[in-house]
Every structure is written in C-alpha cells, then in structure tokens.
VMD Tcl script that draws the C-alpha trace (Angstrom):
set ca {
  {112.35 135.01 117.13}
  {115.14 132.55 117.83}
  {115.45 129.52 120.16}
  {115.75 131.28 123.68}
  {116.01 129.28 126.86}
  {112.68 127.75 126.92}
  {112.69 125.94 123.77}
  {114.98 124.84 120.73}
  {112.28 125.73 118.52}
  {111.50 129.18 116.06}
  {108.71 131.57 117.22}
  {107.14 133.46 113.80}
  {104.77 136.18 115.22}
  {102.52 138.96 113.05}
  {103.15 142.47 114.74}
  {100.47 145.14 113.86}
  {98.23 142.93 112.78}
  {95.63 143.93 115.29}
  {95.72 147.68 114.50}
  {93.88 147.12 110.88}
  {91.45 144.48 112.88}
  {91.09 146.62 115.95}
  {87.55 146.94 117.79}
  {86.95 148.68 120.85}
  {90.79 149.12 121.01}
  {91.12 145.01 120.90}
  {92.44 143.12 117.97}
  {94.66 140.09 117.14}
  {97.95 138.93 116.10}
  {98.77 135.08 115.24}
  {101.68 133.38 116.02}
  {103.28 130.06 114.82}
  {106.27 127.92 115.97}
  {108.65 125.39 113.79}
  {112.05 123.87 114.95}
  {113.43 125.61 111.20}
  {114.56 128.86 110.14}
  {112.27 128.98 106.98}
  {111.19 131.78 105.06}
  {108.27 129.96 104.22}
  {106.78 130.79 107.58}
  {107.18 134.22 107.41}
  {105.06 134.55 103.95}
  {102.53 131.97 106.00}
  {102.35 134.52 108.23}
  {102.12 137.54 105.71}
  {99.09 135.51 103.76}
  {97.68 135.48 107.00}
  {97.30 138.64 108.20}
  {96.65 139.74 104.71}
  {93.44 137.57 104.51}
  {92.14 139.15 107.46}
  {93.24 142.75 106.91}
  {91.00 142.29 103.93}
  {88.04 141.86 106.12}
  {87.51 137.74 106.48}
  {86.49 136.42 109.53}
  {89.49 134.09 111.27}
  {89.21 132.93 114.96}
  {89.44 129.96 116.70}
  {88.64 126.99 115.34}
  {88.74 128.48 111.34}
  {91.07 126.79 108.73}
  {92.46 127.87 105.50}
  {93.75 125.94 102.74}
  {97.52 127.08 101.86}
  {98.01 125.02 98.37}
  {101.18 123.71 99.19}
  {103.10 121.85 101.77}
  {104.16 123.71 104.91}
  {107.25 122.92 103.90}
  {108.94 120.14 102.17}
  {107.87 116.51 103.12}
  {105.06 118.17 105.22}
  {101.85 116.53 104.86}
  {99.98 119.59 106.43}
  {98.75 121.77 103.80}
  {95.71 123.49 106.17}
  {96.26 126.18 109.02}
  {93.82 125.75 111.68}
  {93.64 128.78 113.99}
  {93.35 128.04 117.75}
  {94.40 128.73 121.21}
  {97.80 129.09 122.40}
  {97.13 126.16 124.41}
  {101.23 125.36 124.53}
  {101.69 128.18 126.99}
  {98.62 128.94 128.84}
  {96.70 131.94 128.71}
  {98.86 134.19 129.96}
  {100.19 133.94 126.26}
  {96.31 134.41 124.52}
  {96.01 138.07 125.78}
  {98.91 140.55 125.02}
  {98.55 143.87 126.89}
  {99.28 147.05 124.12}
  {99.58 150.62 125.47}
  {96.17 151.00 123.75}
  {94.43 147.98 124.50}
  {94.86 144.24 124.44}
  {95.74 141.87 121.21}
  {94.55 138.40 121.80}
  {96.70 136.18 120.24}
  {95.72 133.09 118.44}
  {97.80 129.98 117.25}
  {98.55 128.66 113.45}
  {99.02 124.99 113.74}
  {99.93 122.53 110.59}
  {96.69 120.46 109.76}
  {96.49 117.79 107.32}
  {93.25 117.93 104.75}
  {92.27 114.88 106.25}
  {91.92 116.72 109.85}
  {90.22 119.05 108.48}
  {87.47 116.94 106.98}
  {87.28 115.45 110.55}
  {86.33 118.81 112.01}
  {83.88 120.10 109.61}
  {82.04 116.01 110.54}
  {82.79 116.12 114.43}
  {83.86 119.28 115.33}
  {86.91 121.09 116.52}
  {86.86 119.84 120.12}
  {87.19 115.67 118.47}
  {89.76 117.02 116.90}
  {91.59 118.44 119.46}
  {90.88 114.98 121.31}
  {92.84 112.96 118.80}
  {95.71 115.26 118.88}
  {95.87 114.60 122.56}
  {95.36 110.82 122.19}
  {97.62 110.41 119.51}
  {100.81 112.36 121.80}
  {101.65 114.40 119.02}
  {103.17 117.89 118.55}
  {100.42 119.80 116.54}
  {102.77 122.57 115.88}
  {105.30 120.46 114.29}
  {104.54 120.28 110.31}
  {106.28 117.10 109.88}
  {104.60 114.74 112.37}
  {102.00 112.12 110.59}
  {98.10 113.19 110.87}
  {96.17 112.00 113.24}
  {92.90 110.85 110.66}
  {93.52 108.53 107.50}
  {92.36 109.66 104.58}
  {89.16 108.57 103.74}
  {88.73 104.91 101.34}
  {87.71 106.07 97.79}
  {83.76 105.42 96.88}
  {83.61 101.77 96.25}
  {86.29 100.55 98.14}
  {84.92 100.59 101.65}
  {87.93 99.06 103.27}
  {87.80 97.50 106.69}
  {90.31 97.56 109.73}
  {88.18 96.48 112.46}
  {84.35 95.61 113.22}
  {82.13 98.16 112.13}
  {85.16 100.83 111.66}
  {85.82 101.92 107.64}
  {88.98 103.02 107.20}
  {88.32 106.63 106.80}
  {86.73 107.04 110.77}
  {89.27 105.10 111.95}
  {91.95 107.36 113.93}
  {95.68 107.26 112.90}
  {96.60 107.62 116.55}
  {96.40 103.31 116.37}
  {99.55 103.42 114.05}
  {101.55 105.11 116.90}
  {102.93 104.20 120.46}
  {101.07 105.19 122.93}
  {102.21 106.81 126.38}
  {102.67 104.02 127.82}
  {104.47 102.83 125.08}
  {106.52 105.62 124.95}
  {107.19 105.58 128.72}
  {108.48 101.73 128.10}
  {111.11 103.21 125.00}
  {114.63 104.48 126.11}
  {113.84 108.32 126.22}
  {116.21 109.57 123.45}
  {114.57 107.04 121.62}
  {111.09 107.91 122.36}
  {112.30 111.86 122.10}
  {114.28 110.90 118.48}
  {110.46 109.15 117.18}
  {108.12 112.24 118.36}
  {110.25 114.45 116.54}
  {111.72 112.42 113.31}
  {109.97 114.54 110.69}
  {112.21 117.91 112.28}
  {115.21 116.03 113.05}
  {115.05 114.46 109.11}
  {114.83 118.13 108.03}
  {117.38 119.38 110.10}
  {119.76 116.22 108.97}
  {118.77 117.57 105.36}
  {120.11 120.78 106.18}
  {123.28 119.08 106.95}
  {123.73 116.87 103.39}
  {122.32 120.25 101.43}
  {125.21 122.23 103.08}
  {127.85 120.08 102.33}
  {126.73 119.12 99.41}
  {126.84 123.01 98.34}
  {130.29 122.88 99.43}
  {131.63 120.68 97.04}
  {132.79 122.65 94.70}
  {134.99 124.70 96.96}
  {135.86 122.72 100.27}
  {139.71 120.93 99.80}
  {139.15 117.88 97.97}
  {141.30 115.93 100.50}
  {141.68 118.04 103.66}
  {144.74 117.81 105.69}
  {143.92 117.36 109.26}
  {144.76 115.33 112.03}
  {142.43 112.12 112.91}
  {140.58 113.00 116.20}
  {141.30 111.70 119.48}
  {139.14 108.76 119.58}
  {135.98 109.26 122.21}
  {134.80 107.31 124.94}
  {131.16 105.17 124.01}
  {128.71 107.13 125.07}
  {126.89 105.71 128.45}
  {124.01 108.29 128.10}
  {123.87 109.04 124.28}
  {121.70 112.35 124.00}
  {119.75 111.63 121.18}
  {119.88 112.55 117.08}
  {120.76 116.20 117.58}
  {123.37 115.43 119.62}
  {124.78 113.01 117.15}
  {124.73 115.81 114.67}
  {126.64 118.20 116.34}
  {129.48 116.16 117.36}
  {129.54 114.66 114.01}
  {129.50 118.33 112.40}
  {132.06 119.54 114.85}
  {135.07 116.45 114.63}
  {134.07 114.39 111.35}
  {132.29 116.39 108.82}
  {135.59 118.88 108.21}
  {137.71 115.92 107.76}
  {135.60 114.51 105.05}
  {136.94 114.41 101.30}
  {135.01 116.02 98.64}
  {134.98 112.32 97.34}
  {131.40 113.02 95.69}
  {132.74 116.09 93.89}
  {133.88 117.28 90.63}
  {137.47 117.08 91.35}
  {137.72 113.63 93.18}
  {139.51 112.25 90.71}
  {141.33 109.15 92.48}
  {140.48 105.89 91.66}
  {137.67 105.70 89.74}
  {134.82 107.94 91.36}
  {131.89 108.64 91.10}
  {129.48 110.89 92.28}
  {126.16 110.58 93.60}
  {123.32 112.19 90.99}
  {120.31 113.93 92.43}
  {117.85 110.78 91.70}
  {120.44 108.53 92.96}
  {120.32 110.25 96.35}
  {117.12 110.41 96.61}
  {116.92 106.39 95.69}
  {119.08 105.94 98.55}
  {117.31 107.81 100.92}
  {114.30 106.23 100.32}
  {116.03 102.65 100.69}
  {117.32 103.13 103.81}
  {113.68 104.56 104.86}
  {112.38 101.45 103.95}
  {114.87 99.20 104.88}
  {114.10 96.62 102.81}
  {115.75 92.73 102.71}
  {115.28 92.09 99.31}
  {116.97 88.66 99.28}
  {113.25 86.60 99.19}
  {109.98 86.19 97.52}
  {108.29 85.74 100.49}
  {108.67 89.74 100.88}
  {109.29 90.21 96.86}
  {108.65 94.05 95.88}
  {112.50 94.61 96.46}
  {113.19 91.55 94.93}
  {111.08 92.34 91.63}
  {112.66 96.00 91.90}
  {115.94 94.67 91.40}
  {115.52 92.22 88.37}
  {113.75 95.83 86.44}
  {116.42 97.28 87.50}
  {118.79 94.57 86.34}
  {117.01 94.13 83.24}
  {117.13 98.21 82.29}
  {121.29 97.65 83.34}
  {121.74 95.14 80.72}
  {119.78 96.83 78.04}
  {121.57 100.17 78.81}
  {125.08 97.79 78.20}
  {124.30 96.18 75.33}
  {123.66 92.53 76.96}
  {120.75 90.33 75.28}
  {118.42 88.21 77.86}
  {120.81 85.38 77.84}
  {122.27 87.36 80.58}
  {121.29 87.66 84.02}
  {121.90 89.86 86.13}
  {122.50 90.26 90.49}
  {123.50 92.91 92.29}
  {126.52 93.21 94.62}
  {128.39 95.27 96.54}
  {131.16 96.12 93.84}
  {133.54 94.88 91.38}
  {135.56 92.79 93.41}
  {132.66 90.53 94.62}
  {131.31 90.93 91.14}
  {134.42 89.30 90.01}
  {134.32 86.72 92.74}
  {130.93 85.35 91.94}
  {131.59 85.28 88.00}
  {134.70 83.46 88.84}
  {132.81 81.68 91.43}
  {130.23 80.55 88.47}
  {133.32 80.19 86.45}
  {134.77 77.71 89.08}
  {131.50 75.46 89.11}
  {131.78 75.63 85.20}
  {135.10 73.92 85.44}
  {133.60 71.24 88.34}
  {130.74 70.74 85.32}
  {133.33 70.34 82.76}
  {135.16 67.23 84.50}
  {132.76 65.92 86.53}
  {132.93 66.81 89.95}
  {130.59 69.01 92.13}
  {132.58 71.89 93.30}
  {130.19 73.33 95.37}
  {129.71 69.74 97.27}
  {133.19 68.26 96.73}
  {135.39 71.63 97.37}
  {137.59 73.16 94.91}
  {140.35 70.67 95.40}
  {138.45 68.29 93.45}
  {139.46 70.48 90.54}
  {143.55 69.74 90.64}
  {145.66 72.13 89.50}
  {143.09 75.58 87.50}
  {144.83 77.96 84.88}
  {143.27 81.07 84.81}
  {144.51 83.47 81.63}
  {144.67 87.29 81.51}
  {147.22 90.14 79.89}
  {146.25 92.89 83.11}
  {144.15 91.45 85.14}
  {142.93 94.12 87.72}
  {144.07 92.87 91.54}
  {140.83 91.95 92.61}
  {140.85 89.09 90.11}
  {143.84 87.77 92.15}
  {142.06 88.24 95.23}
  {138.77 86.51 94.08}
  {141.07 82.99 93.48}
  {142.28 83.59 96.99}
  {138.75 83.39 98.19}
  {137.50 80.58 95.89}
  {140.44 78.68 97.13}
  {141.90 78.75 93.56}
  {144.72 80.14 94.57}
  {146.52 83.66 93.44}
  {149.35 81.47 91.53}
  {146.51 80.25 89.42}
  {146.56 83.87 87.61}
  {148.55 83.10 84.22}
  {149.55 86.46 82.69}
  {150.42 86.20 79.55}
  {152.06 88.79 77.20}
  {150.45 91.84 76.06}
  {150.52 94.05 72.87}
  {153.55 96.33 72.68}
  {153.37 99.72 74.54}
  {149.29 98.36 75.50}
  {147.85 96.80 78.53}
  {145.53 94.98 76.02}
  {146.28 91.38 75.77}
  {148.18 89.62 72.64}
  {145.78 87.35 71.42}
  {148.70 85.32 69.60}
  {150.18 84.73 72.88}
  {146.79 83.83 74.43}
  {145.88 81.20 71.67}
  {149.68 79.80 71.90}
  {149.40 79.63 75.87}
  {145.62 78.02 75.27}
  {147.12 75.50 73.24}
  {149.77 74.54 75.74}
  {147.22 73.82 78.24}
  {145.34 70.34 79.23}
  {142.23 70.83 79.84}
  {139.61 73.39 80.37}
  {140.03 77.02 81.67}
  {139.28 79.88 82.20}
  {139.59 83.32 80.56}
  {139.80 86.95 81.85}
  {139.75 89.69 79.61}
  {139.45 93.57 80.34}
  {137.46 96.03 79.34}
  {138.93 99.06 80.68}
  {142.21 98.43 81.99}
  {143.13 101.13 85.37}
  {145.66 102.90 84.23}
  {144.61 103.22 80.70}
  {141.67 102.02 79.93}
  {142.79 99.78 77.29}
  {140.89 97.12 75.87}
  {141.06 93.37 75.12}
  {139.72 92.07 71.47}
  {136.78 90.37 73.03}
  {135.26 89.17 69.97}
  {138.47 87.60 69.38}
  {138.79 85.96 72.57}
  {135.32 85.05 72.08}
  {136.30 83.07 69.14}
  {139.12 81.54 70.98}
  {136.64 80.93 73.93}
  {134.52 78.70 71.55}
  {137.73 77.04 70.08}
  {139.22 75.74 73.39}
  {136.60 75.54 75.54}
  {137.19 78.09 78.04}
  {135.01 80.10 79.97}
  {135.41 83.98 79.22}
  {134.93 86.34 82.20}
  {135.47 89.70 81.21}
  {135.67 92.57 83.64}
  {134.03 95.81 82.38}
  {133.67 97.68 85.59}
  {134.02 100.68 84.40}
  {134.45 100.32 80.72}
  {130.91 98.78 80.03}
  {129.68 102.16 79.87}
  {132.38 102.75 76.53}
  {128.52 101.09 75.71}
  {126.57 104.31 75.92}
  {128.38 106.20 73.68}
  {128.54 105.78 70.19}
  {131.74 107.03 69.62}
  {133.50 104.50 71.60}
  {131.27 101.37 71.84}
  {133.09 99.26 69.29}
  {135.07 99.35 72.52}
  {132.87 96.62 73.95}
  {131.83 95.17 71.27}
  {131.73 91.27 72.07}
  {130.73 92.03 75.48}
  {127.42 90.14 75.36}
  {129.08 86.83 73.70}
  {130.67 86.61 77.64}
  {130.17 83.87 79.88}
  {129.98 86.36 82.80}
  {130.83 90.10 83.36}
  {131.77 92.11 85.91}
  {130.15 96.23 86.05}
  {130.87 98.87 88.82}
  {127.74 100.82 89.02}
  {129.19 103.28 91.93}
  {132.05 104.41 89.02}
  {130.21 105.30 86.17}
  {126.76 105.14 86.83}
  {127.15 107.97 89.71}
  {124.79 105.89 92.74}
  {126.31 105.78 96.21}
  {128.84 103.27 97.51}
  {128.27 100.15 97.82}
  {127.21 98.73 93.97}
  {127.43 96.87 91.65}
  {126.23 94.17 89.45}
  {127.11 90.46 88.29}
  {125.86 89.35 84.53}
  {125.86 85.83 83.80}
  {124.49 83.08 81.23}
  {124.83 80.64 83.48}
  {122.22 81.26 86.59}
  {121.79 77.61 87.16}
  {125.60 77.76 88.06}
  {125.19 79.93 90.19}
  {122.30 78.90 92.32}
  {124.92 75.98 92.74}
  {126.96 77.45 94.29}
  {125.51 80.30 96.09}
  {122.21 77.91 97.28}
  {121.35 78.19 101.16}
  {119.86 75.71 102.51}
  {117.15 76.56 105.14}
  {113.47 75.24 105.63}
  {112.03 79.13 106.26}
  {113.55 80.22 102.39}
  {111.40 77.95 100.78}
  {112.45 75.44 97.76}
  {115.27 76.27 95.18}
  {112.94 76.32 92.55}
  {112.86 77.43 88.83}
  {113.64 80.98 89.89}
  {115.88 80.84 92.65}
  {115.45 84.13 94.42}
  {118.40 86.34 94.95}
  {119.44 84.99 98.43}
  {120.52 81.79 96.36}
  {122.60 84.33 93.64}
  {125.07 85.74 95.97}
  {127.02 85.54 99.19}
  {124.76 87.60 101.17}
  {121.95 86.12 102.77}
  {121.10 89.87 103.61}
  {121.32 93.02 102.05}
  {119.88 96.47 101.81}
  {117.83 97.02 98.51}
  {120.74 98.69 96.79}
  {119.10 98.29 93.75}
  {116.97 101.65 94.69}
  {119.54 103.85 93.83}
  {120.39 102.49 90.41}
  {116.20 102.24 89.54}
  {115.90 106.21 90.45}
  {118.55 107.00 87.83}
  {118.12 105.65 85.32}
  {114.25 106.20 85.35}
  {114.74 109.92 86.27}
  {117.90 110.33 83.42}
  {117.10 107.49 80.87}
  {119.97 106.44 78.13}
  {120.07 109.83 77.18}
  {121.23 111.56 80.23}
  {124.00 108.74 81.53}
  {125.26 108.72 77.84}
  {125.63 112.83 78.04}
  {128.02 112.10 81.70}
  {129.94 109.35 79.94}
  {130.45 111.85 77.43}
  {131.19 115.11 79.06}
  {133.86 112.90 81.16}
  {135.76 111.16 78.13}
  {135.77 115.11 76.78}
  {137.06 116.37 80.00}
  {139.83 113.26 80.31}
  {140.83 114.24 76.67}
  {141.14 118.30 77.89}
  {142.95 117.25 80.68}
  {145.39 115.43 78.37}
  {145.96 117.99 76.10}
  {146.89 119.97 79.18}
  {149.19 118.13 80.54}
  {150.92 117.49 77.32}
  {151.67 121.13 77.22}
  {152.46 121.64 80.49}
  {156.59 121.77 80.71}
  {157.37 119.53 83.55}
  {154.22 117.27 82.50}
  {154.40 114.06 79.92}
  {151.55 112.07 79.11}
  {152.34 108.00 79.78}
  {149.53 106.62 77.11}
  {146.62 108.36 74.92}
  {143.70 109.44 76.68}
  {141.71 106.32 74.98}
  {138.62 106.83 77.03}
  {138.09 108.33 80.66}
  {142.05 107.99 82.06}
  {144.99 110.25 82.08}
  {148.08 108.40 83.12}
  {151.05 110.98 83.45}
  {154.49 111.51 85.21}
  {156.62 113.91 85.57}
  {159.18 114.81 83.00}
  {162.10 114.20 84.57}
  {162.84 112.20 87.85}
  {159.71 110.65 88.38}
  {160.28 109.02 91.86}
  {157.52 108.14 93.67}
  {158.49 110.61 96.32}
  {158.13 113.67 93.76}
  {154.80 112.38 92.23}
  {153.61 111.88 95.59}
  {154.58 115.55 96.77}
  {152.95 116.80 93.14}
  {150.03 115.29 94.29}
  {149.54 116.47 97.71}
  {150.38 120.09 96.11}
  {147.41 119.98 94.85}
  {145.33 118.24 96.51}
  {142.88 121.14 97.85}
  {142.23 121.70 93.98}
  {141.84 118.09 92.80}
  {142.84 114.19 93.90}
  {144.83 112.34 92.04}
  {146.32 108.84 92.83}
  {149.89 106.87 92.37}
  {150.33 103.84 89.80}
  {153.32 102.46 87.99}
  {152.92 102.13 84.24}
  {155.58 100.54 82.28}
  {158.32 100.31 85.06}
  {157.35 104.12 85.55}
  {155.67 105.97 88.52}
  {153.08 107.82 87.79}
  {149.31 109.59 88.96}
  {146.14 108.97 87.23}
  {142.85 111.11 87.07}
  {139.94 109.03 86.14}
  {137.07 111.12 85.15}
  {133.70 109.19 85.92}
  {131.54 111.86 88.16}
  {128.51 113.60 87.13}
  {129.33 117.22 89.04}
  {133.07 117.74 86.94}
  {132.69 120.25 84.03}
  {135.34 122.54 81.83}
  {135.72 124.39 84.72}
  {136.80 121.60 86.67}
  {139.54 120.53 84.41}
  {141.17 124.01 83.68}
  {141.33 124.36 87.72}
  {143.01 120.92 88.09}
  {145.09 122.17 85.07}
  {146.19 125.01 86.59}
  {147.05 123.39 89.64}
  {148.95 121.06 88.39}
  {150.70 124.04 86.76}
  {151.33 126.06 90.08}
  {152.90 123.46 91.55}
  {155.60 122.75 89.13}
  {156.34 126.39 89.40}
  {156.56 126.65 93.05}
  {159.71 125.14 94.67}
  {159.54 122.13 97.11}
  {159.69 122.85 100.83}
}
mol new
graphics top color blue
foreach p $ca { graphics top sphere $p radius 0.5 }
foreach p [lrange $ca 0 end-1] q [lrange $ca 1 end] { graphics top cylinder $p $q radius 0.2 }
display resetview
C-alpha cells in the first residue's frame, strides 16, 4: 500500500496468509513498513509466509536470518517478529468474515540485536530501542548493540563495561538532545539512512538519463526564490530541487558532453566521492593524517600511472589552473633562488623585470602571472612550427639566447584546440643549457602516457621541473581535481608555508597545508584512490583509448560530411572543425546550438579561423555516441536556418 494521509511511508502486508495457518478459524498475517517502493520487501514478505505455510513456528518475539541486507546499505539482516506496537492494538487483531487474523510486525534487526535477545531477552531489547529514540521499522537506522570485541581483545569503554554489553544508544542524541536541535534538523538525523536512499534514487535516475536527456537543455533560469525562514527539511530540499533545477541541468557527465574537455564521473569515482563527503575529512595535517597518507598513495599511484620517477612529488589541487599557479609559483621562488633574493619574504618585485617563454600557452598560464604578481606581459610567445601549435624550438633557443638572465619555460603537452605537442626532450636539453626552469602543462595530455600508441607523445615529461595534470578531464573523478608534480618540494614549502603555533613545525615533511594555497580542503584525493584501485592501468588506458578511437571516427566523419572541413589531424583526443564556407562565428554558433540536444560542442579560433571543438575524454561515450553526434551534425547542415 502507498503513503496515505497518515504517513509518508510504504505499508507491505501478506493477505491469505492466515488461511494455510488457520486454527479454530484464527490465523495470522505479517505486515512490514519502509519509506521505499522496493521489491525486495515484497519477496521478504513472500519468504515469510512461505516459512510458516511450511509448518515453522513464528510469533512474537521469533527472528529469522534473511542472508542479505534489507536492502542496500542496511545493516539489518534479521526479521524479528513482534507487535504492531506503532499503531496500537486495534491494528494486532483484524476481524475476517470467518474469524479474526492477528497480525504481527516484521521489523529490521541487526545480528548484533539479535545476539542481545537470545542473552537478555526480547523485552531488553525492546528497552534499548526505546532508549536509543530510534525507528525500529526503518532498515537504515544504526543498531542499537555494538558488535561484540573479538576473543582476546576485550576492549574497554567505561568501568566494568566491555565493549560488546555496552549499548549503541550512547553514540546517539538523546531526547533531550534532540529537543535542544532545530527540528528539521533533529527530523533530517532520525531519518538519514531513508532520506540517503531516497537522495540515491535521485542521482540513479538521472544518471540513467544520460544517455537520452538534451545534453544542454534550453530553458529559462528560474525566478530566483526568497531564503527560506522555515526550511522544511531534506525532502523538501529534494523536491524543489527536482522540480526548478534538476531539468535545467546539462548532461555534462555524459557521453556526448563534449565541450571543453570533460569528463565523466566513473562508477568507483562516485562512490570515492560519496564516501569523502561522508567523512568530511581536512586532510591538510598530520595531526589528523589518514587523509593526508591517502593522498600521497594516491599521488604516488598518479605519477607511476604518468610515467614520473620519485624525483617528483606530487599535491593535489583543485584543477589545472591552480596547478599551473603553484608550479609557476615554485617556478617563481626558483628564480628568487637563482639571484638571491627571497621571494616569498621579499615579494616578487625583488625579481625585476621575469621572461616567461611559451609557443601556446593555455590562458590560465597568463592568469597564474597575474596572481603571482608576475604580470600577464611577462608571457613571451614565441613562434611556433608552421601549420602547429607546437613550439619552434629554433625560435625558443634564439629567444633564450637573447635573454639576461634566468627564466622560465612553458611547454605544452596537449595544446586545446589540437592537442599538439612541444619537443620536451628538446626543451629539456635547452632547459639544462640556459638555465631555465621547464614547467610543462600536461593537463590533459599526460594521459597520451597510458597508451602505448601515443606515449612518445610525452616522452620527456619526467625530466620537468614541474607539471601541471587535470585529473577531472581524463581521469573521469568529479569536479574539483587535480594534481601539481614537482622536484622541487622544498620550494614549495617556501612559499606555500603557514605559519601558526597549532600546525606544528615545518619539518622534513612538510604536510600538505604547507604545499598549497588552501589551508583547508575536502579529501579530494578519495575519488582519484577509488579509481584507480577499482580500474588499475589497464582499465584508464582502455578509456584513453576508446576516446582517441572515437575523436579519430568523429574526424573521419566530418571530413566527409559536405558542409564540414577538418582544421588539423585528429592527433590525439580533439577534433577542431569549421564550416566549409562562411565560417562566422554567428553560423558556428547556430551549428552548435542545432545540435545541442544530441551533443555539446564549443567555439575556438584556430589559425585566424572560427571554429567548434569536441574533445573526447569521458568514460560513458562509445561508437554509438559518435555516429549520433555525426548525424547531427549532418541534419543540421541539411535543415535551413530559421
């Protein structure tokens, strides 16, 4: 039965049950509640009344084991049959044309309760359910008895208490407690586990719309609302945020998203997340350190998977534009070191006038020497390979040579609009010649790394000074990540030190609040640990993979699509095209809103040309994915404007 007017909840009820179990024209039917449509409760219910239409005894106070978890995340995996003690007795005896049926209730108990019963009976039991203010038909609330300590490790939690007699109902608030929390608040906590489950129902149902929803819907923003005064709780949340936000949400995680570079969000990853905001976790200090230690693994299995030796360190940030400002940043000290002075201390004007070199840099270079105080106009760009984005090392070595003084080097690995890529063995070499200090920024082109088809790509990468990677592009973990390698740590403690008496010395190994800008973070690192231990090498190299194939389809697509001409080779995950003739920016722009309920695609200028660019860098996108993007991009050109 469905929620009715007295409750929000499901009723699951046997019917006939009593007929097979019938004395004296008396029998009895079980009944169990859950705030979840779930099938699972119906076949609780069928192994039920099965069990005792085969003639076992089960009344009040009998359990049975049900080998699994209610449902998901439950920790109940015993029934324990007992009164309907939610609704009085008018509820415990059913009249029937024939008879009566008393009917009994099926509450969630944890093994752990059930042990506690069979010691102290079923009355304790139903004691520490009271004391602890819990819901005993809701499968996802906490149980009310700790599991027992394991032989030899009689733990302790109080005088003359063991940790298995001690009742769980200490870990939660009591009434009064409760009574003292704002009410949504206190409503919210009693009833987390359902309201988790139904906020999982929300991310499972729009994550199964993906493939289908418009990639970039076309709506209107909504009027904006009032702050709440009187908020309504979780549920309430949830239903405005279904009804005027969810529709309006891109399919940014999908298969199609292909603006920018994207990526998705794979299963582990998701689950990494979830689990980091659960724990909520500050992993910027020692004095708490499992986050801390969870990042450098995680760090450590990011520069094996790119080829980087343990000269490199490595820090994680919140993506490749402050990964670029703190190698710069390092880069920056490295020029203080080189003359002298104490940037960090003495400010970056003690530096005079800084040349920074680079054929394309990527704009967030230019806005790192904004921060750093370096200035934009301290970007040199110097002259690139014909018909490339990759930079002419001849001109490089003749504008090194011009130079006084020490400087400092930006090379690409994976350009935007191309992916093209510097010589960075060769600017390596020029690196050692001159003196520089080589930053290269592989933010999405590290991962060229994974596959051996294309990893002469990067090869040089670990002879930088520092490098910049993206891990929300290509390694498919949620927004915000990313991660800083450096050979210089000391450097960077320098700069990034903070200076308080309750974070303890510097030290040998600074911890991570001395790495970065943030003096606090969430443990972002989470993500990134769940997949690659739940995919390995193997499985990110197979994504890099299927996306460079699927950026090469595309290509060949659009190649033979009249209309359609492609603006450089596919060299990695990148198609760059315009349109044949008259590309304005107004007619790429209208070719891309076309079809943007099939697939998103975003504006550049190559070569003094407009153009749109698919990057291919998510998980989800298939064969499938690029013959429907191909299509669309077909359809369009047919169809006449307006």
């Amino acid at each position: 039965m469905g929620p009715g007017p007295r409750g929000g909840g499901w009723a699951y009820v046997t019917a006939g049950c009593w007929e097979a179990t019938a004395e004296d024209g008396h029998g009895l039917e079980f009944v169990l509640t859950a705030d979840v449509r779930d099938r699972r409760f119906v076949e609780l219910l069928v192994m039920i009344a099965d069990y005792r239409r085969g003639g076992h005894r089960l009344g009040v106070a009998h359990s049975l084991p049900i080998g699994e978890p209610w449902v998901p995340g439950s920790a109940c995996d015993h029934l324990l049959i007992s009164l309907p003690h939610l609704h009085g007795p008018e509820l415990e005896h059913c009249p029937l044309p024939d008879g009566h049926a008393r009917v009994l209730w099926a509450l969630p108990v944890t093994a752990a309760e059930i042990g506690f019963r069979r010691r102290h009976g079923h009355e304790a039991l139903e004691r520490l359910f009271h004391e602890a203010a819990v819901v005993p038909t809701d499968p996802f609330r906490a149980s009310v008895v700790r599991a027992r300590a394991r032989p030899g490790h009689r733990v302790r939690i109080g005088p003359g208490q063991p940790v298995g007699r001690r009742l769980a109902s200490t870990t939660h608030p009591t009434d009064s407690e409760k009574r003292a929390m704002h009410p949504e608040l206190a409503a919210d906590l009693s009833r987390l586990p359902a309201l988790l489950e139904e906020t999982r129902q929300v991310a499972a149902a729009f994550l199964a719309s993906l493939d289908e929803r418009a990639v970039v819907p076309v709506a209107e923003a909504p009027a904006p609302a009032p702050l709440p005064g009187h908020g309504g709780g979780l549920r309430a949340a949830l239903a405005e945020f279904g009804e005027r936000w969810e529709p309006r949400l891109s399919a940014g995680a999908g298969p199609r998203y292909f603006g920018f570079v994207t990526g998705g969000v794979t299963p582990a990853a998701l689950a990494g997340d979830w689990l980091a905001a659960t724990a909520d976790q500050n992993s910027n200090s020692s004095l708490d350190g499992a986050g801390q230690q969870l990042e450098r693994e995680t760090a450590g299995w990011l520069r094996e998977l790119f080829g980087l030796s343990a000269a490199h360190s490595g820090t994680f940030v919140s993506g490749a534009t402050m990964s670029n400002t703190v190698g710069l940043a390092i880069a920056r000290q490295w020029l203080g070191e080189r003359l002298g002075v104490d940037v960090a201390e003495d400010g970056a004007a003690a530096l005079g006038r800084v040349r920074v070199l680079s054929g394309s840099a990527h704009s967030s270079v230019a806005k790192a020497l904004s921060v750093l105080g370096l200035g934009r106009s301290a970007l040199v760009r110097v002259p690139v390979l014909p018909g490339r984005e990759a930079v002419d090392v001849a001109a490089l070595e003749r504008a090194l040579a011009a130079g006084d003084g020490p400087c400092v080097l930006v090379a690409n690995a994976g350009t935007v609009n191309t992916v093209d890529f510097d010589d960075l063995r060769a600017l390596a070499d020029l690196r050692d010649r001159y003196g520089c200090w080589l930053h290269v920024d592989a933010a999405f082109g590290a991962f060229a790394a994974l596959a051996p088809g294309h990893a002469h790509l990067v090869a040089g990468l670990d002879r930088a000074d520092s490098v910049c990677v993206d891990l929300h592009k290509w390694l498919n973990v949620p927004y915000d990540s990313a991660v800083q390698f450096t050979r210089r740590p000391d450097l960077q403690a320098q700069v990034f030190r903070n200076a308080a008496a309750y974070l303890g010395p510097l030290g040998e190994d600074p911890d991570l609040v001395h790495l970065t800008p943030e003096n606090s973070r969430r443990l972002r690192a989470l993500a990134a640990w769940f997949t690659l231990r739940a995919y390995g090498r193997d499985g990110h190299r197979e994504i890099v993979e299927r996306c460079v194939a699927g950026a090469r389809a595309l290509g060949e697509a659009v190649g033979a699509t009249p209309g359609l001409r492609l603006l450089a080779p596919v060299r990695l995950n990148v198609v760059c095209f315009t349109l044949a003739e008259d590309p304005t920016p107004e007619r790429l722009a209208a070719l891309a809103a076309a079809v943007s309920d099939e697939a998103f695609l975003t504006p550049t200028h190559y070569a003094g040309v407009p153009a749109l660019r698919a990057a291919f860098s998510n998980w989800r996108t298939t064969e499938a994915d690029v013959r429907r993007t191909a299509a669309a991009l077909a359809r369009a050109l047919r169809t006449p404007a307006g």
